[in-house]
PDB file with one MODEL, atoms N, CA, C and O in Angstrom:
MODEL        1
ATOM      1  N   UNK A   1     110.303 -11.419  39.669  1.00  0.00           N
ATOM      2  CA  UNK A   1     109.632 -11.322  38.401  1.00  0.00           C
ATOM      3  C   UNK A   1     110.146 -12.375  37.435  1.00  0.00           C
ATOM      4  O   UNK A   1     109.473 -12.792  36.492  1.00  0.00           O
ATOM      5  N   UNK A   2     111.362 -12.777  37.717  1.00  0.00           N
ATOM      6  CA  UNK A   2     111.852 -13.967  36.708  1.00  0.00           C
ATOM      7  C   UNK A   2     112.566 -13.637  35.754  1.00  0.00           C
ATOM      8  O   UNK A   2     112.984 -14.531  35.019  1.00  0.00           O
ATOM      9  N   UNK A   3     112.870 -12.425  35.523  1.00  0.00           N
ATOM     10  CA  UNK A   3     113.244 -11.639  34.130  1.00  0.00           C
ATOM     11  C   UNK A   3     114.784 -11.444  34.393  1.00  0.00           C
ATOM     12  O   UNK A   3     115.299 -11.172  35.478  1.00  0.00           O
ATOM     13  N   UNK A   4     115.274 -11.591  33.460  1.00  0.00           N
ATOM     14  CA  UNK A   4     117.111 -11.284  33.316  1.00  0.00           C
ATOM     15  C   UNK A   4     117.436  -9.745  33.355  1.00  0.00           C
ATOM     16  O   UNK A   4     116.572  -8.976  32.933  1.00  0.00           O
ATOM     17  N   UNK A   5     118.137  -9.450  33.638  1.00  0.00           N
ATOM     18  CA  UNK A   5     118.969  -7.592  33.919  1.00  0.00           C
ATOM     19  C   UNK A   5     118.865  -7.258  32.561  1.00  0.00           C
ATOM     20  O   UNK A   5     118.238  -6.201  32.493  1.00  0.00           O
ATOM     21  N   UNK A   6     119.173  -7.647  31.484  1.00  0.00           N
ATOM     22  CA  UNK A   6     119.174  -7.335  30.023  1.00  0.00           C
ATOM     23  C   UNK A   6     117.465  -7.371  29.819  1.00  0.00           C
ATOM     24  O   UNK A   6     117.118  -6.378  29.181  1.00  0.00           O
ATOM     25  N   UNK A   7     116.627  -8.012  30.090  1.00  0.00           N
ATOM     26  CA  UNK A   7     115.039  -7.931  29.932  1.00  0.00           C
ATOM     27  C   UNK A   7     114.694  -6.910  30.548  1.00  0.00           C
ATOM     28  O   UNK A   7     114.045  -6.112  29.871  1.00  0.00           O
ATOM     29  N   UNK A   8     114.902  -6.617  31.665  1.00  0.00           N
ATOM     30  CA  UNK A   8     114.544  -5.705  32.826  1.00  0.00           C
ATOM     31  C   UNK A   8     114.825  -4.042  31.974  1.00  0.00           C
ATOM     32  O   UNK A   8     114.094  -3.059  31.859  1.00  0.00           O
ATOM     33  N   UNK A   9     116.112  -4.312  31.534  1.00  0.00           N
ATOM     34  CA  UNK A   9     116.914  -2.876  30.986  1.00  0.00           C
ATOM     35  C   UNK A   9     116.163  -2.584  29.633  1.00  0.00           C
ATOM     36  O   UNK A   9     115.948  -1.436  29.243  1.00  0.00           O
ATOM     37  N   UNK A  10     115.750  -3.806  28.894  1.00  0.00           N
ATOM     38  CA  UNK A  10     114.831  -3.516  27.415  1.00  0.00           C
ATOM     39  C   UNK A  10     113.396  -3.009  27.494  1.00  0.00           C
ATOM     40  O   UNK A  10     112.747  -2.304  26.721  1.00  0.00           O
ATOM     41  N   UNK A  11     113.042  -3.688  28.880  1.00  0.00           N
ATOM     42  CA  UNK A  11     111.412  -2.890  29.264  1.00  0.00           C
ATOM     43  C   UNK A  11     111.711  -1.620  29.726  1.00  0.00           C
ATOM     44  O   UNK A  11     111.144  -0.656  29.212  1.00  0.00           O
ATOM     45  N   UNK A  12     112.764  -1.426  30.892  1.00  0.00           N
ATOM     46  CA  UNK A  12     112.523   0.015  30.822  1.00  0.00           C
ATOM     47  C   UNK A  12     113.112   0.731  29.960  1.00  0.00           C
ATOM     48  O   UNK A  12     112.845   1.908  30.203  1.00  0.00           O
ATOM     49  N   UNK A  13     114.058   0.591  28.701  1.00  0.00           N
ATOM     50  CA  UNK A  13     113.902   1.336  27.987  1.00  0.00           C
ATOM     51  C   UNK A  13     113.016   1.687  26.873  1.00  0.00           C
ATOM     52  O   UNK A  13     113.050   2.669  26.131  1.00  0.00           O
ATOM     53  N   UNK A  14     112.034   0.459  26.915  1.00  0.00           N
ATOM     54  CA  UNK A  14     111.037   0.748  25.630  1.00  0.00           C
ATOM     55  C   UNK A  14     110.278   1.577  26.902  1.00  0.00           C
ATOM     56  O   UNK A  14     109.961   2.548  26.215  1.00  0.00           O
ATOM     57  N   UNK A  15     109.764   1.907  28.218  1.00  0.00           N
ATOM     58  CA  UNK A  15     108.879   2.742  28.569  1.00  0.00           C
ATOM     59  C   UNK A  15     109.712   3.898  28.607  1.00  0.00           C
ATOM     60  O   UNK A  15     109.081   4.876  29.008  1.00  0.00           O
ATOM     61  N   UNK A  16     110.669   4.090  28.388  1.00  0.00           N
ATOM     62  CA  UNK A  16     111.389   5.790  28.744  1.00  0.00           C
ATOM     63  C   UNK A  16     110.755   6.206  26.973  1.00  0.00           C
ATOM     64  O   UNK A  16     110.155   7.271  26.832  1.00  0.00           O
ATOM     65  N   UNK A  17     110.951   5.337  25.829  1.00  0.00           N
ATOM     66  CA  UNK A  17     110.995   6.040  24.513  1.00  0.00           C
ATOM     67  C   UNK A  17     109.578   5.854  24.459  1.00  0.00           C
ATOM     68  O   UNK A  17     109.124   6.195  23.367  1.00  0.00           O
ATOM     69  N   UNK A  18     108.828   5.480  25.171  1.00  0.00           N
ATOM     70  CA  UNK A  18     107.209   5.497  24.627  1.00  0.00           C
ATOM     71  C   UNK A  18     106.450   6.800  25.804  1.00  0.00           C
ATOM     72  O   UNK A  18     105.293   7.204  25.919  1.00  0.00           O
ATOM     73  N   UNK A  19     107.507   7.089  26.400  1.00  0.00           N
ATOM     74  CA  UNK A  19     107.250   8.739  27.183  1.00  0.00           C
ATOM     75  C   UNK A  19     106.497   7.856  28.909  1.00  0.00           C
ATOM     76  O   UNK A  19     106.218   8.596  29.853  1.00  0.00           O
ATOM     77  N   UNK A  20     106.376   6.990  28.977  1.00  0.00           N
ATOM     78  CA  UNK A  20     105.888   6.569  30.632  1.00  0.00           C
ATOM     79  C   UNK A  20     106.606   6.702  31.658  1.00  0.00           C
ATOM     80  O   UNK A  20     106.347   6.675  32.862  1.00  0.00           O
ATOM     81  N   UNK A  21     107.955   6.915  30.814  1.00  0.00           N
ATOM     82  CA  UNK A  21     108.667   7.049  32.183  1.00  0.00           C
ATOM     83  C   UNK A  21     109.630   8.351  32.074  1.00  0.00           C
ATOM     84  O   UNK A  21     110.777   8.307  31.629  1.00  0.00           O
ATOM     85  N   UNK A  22     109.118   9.269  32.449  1.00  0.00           N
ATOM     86  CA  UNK A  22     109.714  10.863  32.092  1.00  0.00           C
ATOM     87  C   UNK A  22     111.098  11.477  33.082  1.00  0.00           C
ATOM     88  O   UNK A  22     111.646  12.496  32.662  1.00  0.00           O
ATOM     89  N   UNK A  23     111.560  10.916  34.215  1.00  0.00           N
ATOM     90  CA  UNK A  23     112.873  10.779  34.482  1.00  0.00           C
ATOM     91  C   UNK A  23     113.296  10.463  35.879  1.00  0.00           C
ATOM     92  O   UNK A  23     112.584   9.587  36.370  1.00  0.00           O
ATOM     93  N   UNK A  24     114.117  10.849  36.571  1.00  0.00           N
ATOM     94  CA  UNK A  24     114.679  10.213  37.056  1.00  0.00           C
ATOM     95  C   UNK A  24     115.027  11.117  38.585  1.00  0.00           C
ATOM     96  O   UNK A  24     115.096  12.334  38.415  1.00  0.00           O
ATOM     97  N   UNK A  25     115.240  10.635  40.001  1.00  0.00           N
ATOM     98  CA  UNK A  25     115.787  11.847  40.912  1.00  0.00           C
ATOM     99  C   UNK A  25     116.690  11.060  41.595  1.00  0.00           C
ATOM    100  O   UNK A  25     117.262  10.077  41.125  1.00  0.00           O
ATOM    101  N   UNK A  26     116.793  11.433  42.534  1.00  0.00           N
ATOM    102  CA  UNK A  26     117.731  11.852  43.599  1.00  0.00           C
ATOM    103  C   UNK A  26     117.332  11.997  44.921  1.00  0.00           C
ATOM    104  O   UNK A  26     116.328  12.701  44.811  1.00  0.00           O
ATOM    105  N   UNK A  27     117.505  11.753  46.192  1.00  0.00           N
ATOM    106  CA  UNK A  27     117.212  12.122  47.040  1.00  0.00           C
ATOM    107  C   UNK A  27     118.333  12.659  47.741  1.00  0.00           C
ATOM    108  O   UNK A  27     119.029  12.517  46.736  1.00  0.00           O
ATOM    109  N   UNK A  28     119.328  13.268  48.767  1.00  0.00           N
ATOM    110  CA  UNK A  28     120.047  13.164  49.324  1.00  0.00           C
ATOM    111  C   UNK A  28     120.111  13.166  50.748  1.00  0.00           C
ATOM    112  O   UNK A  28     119.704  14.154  51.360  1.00  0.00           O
ATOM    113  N   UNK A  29     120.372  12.609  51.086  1.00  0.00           N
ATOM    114  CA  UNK A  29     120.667  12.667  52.831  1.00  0.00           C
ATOM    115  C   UNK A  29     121.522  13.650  53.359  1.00  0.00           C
ATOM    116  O   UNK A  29     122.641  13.286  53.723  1.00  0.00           O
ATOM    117  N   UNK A  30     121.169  14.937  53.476  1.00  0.00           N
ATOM    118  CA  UNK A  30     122.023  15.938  53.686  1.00  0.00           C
ATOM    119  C   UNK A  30     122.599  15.872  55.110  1.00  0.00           C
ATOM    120  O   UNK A  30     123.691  16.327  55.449  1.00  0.00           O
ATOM    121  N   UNK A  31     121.609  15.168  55.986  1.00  0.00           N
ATOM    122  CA  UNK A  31     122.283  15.207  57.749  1.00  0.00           C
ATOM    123  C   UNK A  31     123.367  14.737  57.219  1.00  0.00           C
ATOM    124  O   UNK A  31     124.226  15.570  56.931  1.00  0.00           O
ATOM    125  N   UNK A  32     123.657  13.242  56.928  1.00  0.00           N
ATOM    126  CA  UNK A  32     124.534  12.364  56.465  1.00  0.00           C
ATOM    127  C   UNK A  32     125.997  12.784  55.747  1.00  0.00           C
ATOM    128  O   UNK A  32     127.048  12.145  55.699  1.00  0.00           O
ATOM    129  N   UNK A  33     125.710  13.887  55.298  1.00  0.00           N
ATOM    130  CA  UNK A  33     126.741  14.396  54.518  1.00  0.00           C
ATOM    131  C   UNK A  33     127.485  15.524  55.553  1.00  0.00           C
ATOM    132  O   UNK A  33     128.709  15.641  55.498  1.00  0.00           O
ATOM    133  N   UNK A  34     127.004  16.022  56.124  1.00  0.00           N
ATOM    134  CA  UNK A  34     127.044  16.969  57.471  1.00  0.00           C
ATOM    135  C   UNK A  34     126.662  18.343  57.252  1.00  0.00           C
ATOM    136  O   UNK A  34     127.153  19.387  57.682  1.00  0.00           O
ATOM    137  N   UNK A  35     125.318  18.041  56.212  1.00  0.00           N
ATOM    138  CA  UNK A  35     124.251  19.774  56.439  1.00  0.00           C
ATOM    139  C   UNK A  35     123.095  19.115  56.474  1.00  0.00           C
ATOM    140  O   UNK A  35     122.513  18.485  55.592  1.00  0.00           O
ATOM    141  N   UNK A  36     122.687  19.430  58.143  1.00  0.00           N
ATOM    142  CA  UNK A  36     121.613  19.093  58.153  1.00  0.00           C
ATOM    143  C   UNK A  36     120.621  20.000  58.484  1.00  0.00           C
ATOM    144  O   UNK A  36     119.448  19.808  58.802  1.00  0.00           O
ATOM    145  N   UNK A  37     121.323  21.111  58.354  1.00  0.00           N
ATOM    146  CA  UNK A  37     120.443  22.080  58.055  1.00  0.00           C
ATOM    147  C   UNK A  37     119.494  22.935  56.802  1.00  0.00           C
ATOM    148  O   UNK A  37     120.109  23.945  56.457  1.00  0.00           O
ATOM    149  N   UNK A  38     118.343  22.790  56.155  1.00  0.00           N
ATOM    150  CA  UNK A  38     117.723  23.422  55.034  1.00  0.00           C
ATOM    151  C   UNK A  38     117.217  24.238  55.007  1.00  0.00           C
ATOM    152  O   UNK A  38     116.208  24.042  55.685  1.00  0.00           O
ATOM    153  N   UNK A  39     117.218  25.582  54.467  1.00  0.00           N
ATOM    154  CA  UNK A  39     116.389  26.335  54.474  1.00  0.00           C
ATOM    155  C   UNK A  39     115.882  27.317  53.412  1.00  0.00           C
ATOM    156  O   UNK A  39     116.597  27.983  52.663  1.00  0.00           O
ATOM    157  N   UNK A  40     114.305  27.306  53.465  1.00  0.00           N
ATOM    158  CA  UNK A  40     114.047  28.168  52.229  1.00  0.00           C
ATOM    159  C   UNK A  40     113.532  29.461  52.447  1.00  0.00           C
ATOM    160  O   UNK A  40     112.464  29.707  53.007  1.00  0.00           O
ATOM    161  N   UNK A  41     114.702  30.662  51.769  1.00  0.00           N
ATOM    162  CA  UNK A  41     114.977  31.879  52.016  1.00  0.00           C
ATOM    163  C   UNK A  41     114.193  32.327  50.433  1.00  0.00           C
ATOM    164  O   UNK A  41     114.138  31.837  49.305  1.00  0.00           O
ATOM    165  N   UNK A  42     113.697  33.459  51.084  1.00  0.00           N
ATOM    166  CA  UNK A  42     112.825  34.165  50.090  1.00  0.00           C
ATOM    167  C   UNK A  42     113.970  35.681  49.870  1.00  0.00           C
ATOM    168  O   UNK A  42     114.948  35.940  50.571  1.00  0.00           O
ATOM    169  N   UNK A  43     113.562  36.305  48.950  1.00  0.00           N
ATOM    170  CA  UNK A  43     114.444  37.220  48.403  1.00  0.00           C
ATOM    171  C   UNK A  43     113.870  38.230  47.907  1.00  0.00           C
ATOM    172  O   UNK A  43     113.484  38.087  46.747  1.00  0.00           O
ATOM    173  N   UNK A  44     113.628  39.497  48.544  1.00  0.00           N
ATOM    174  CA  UNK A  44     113.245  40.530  47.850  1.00  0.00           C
ATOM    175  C   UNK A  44     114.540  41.485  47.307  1.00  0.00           C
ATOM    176  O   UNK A  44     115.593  41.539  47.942  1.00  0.00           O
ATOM    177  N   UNK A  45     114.299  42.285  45.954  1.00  0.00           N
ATOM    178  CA  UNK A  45     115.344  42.623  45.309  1.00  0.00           C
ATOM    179  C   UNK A  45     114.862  43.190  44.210  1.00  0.00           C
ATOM    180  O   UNK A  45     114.307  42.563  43.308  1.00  0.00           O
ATOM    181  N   UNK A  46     115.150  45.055  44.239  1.00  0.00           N
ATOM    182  CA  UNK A  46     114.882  45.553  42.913  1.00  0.00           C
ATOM    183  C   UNK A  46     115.563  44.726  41.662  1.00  0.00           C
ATOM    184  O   UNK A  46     116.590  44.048  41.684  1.00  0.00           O
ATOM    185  N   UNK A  47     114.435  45.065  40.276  1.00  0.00           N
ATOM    186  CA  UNK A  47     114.849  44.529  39.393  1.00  0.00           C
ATOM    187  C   UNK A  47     116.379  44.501  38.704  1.00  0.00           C
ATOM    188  O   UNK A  47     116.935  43.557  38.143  1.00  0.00           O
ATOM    189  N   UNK A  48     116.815  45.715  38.914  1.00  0.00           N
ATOM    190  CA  UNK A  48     118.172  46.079  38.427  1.00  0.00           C
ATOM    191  C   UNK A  48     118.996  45.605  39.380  1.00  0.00           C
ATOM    192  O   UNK A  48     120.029  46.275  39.406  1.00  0.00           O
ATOM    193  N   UNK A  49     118.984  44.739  40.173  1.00  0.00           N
ATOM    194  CA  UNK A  49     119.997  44.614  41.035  1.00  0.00           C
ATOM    195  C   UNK A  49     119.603  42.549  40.574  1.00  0.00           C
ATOM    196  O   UNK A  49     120.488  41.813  41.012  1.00  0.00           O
ATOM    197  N   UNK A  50     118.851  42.066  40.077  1.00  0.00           N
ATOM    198  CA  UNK A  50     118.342  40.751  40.197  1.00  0.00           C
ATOM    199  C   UNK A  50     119.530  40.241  39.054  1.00  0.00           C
ATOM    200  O   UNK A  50     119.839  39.054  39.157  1.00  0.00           O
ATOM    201  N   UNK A  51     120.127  40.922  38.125  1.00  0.00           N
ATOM    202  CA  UNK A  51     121.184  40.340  37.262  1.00  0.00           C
ATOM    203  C   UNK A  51     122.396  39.553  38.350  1.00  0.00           C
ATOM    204  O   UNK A  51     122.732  38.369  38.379  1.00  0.00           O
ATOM    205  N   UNK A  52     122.795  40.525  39.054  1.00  0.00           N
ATOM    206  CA  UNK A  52     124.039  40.638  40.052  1.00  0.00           C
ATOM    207  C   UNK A  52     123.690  39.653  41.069  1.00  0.00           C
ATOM    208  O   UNK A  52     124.631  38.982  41.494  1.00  0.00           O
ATOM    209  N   UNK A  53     122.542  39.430  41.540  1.00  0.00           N
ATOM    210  CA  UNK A  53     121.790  38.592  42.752  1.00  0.00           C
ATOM    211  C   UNK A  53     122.049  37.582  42.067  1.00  0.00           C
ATOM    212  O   UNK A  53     122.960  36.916  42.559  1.00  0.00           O
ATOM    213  N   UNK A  54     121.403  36.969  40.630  1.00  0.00           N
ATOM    214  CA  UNK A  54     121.803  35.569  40.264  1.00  0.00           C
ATOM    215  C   UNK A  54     122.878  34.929  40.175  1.00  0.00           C
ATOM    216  O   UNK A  54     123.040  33.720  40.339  1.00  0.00           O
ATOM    217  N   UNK A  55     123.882  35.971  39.831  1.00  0.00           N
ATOM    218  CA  UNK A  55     125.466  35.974  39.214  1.00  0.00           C
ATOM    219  C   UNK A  55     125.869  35.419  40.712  1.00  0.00           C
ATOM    220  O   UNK A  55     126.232  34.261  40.919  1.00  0.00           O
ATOM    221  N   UNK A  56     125.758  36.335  41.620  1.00  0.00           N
ATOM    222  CA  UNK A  56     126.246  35.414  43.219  1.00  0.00           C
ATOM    223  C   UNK A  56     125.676  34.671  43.698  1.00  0.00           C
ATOM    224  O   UNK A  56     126.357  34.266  44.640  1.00  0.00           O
ATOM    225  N   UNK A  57     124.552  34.052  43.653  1.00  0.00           N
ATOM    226  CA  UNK A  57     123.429  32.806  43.962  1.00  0.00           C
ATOM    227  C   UNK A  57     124.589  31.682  42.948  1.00  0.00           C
ATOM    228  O   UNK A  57     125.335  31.133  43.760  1.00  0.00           O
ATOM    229  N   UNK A  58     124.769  31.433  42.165  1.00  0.00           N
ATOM    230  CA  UNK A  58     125.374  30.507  40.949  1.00  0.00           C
ATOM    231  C   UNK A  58     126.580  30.026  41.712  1.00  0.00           C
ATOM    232  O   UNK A  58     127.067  28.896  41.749  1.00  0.00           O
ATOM    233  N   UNK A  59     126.921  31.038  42.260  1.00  0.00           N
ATOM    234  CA  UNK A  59     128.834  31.269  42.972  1.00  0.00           C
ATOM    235  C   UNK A  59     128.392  30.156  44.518  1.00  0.00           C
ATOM    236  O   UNK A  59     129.155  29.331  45.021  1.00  0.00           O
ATOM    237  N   UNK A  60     127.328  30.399  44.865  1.00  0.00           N
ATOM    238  CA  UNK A  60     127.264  29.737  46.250  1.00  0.00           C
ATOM    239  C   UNK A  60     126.885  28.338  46.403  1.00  0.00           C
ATOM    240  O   UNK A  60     125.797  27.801  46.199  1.00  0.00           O
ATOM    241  N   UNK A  61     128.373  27.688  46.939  1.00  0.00           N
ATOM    242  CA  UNK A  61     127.933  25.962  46.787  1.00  0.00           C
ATOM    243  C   UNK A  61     126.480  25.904  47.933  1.00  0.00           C
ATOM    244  O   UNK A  61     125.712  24.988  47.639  1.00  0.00           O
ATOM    245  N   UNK A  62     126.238  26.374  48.609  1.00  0.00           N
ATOM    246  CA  UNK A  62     124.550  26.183  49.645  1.00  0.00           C
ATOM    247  C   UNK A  62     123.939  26.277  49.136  1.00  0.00           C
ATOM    248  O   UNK A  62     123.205  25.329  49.416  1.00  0.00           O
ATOM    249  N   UNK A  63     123.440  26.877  48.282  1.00  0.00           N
ATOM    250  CA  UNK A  63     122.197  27.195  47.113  1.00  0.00           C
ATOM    251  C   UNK A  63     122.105  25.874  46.350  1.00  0.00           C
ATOM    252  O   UNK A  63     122.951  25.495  45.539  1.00  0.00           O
ATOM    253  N   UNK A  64     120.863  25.132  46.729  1.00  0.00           N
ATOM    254  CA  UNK A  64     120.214  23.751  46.188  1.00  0.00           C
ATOM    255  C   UNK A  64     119.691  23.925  45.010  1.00  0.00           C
ATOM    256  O   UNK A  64     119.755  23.159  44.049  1.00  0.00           O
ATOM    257  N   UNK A  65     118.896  25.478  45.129  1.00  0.00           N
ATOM    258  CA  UNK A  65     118.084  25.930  44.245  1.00  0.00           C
ATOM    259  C   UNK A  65     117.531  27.268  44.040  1.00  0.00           C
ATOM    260  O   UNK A  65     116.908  27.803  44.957  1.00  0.00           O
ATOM    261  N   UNK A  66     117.641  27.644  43.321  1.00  0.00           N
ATOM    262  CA  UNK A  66     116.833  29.229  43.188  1.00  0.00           C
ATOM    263  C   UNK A  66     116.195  29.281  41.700  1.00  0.00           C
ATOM    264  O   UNK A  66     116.630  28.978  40.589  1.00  0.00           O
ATOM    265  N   UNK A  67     114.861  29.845  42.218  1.00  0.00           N
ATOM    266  CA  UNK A  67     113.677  30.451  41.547  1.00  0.00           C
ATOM    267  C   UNK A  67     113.516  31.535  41.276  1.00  0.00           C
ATOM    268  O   UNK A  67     113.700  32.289  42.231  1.00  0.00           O
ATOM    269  N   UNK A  68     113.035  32.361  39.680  1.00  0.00           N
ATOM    270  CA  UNK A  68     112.855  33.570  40.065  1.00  0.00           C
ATOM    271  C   UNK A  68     111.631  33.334  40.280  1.00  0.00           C
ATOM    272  O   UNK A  68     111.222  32.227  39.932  1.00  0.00           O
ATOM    273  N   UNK A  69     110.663  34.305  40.923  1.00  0.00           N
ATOM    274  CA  UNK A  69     109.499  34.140  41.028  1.00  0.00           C
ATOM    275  C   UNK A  69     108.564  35.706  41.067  1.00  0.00           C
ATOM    276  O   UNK A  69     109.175  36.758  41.252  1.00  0.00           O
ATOM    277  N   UNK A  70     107.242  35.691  40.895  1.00  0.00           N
ATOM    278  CA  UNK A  70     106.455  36.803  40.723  1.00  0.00           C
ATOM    279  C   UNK A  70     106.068  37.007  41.865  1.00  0.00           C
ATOM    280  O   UNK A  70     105.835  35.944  42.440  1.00  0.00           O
ATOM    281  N   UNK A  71     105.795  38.334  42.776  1.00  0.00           N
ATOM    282  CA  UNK A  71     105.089  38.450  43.534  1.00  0.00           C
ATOM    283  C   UNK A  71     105.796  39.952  44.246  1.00  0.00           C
ATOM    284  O   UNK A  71     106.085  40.982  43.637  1.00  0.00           O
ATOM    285  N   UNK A  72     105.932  39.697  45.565  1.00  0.00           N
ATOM    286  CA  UNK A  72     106.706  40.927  46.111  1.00  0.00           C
ATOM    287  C   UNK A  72     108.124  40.763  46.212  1.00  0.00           C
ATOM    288  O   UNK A  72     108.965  41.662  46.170  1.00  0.00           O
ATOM    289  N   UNK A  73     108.400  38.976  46.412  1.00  0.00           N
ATOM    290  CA  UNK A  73     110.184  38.896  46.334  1.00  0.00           C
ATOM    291  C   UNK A  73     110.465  38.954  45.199  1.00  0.00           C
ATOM    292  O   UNK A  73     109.762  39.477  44.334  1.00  0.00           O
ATOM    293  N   UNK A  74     111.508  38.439  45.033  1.00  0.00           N
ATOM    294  CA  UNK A  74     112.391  38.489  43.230  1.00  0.00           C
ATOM    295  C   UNK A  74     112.575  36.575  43.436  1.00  0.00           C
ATOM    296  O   UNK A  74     111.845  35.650  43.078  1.00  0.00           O
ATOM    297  N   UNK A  75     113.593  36.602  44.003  1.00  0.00           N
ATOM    298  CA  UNK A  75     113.560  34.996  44.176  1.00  0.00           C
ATOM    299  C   UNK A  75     113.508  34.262  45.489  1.00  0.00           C
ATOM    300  O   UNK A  75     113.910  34.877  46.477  1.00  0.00           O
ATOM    301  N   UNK A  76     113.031  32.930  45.647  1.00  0.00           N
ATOM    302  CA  UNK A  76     113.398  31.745  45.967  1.00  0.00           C
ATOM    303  C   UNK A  76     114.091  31.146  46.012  1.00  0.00           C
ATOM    304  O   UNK A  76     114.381  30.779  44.873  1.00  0.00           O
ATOM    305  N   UNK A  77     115.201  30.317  47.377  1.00  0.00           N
ATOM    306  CA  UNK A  77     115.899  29.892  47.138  1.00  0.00           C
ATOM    307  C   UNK A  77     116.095  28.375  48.523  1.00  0.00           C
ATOM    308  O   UNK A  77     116.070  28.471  49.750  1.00  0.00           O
ATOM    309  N   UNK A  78     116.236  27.402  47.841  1.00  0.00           N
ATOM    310  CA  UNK A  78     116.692  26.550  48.717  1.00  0.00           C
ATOM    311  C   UNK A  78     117.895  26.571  49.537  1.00  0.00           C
ATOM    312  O   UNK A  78     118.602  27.442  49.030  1.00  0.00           O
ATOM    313  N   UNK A  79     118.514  26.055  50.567  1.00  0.00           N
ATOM    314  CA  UNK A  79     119.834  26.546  51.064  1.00  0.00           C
ATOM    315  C   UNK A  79     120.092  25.295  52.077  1.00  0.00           C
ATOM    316  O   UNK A  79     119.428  24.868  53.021  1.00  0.00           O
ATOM    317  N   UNK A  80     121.337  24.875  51.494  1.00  0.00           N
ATOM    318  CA  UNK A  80     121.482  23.922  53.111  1.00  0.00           C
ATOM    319  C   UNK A  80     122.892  24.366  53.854  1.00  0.00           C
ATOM    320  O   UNK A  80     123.723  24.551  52.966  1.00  0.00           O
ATOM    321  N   UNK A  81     123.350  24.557  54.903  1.00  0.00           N
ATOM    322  CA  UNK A  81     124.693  24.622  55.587  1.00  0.00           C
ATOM    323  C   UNK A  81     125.066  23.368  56.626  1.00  0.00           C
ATOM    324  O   UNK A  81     124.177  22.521  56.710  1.00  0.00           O
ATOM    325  N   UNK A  82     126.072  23.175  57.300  1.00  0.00           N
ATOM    326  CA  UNK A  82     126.898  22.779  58.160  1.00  0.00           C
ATOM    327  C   UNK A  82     126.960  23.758  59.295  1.00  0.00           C
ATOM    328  O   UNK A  82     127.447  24.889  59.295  1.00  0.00           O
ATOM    329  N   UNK A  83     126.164  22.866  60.603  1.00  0.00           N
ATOM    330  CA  UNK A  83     126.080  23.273  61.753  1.00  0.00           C
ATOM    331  C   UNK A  83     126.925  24.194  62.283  1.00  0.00           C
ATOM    332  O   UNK A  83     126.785  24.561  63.450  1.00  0.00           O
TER     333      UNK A  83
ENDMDL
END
């Protein structure tokens, strides 16, 4: 493009403050790291028990992600381990 690292860094920051460019990810290579295993575990769970369910979901480094969600489970949850 021809443009200097300081030009490059002023365009994309005038598109982050003019909202075009809304953010940013991540990918990870989990084989690579040595979990190459993922899995997404669904969770059924009376309501009174869903306080205590989150409180230990938070505690667990495997948990990528958890959702609460509507339906018949309580939550969603991403999960990766080591073979």
């Amino acid at each position: 493009m021809g443009l200097s690292a300081p030009a490059v860094a002023e365009r994309v920051r005038r598109m982050e403050d003019a909202g075009l460019i809304t953010g940013y990810r991540v990918e990870v290579a989990h084989d690579k790291l040595g979990f190459p295993i993922v899995a997404l575990i669904r969770v059924a769970a009376p309501e009174e028990k869903c306080a205590r369910l989150k409180a230990l979901v938070q505690g667990l480094a495997e948990v990528l992600e958890c959702h609460h969600v509507t339906g018949a489970d309580a939550y969603a949850l991403r999960s990766w381990r080591r073979r």
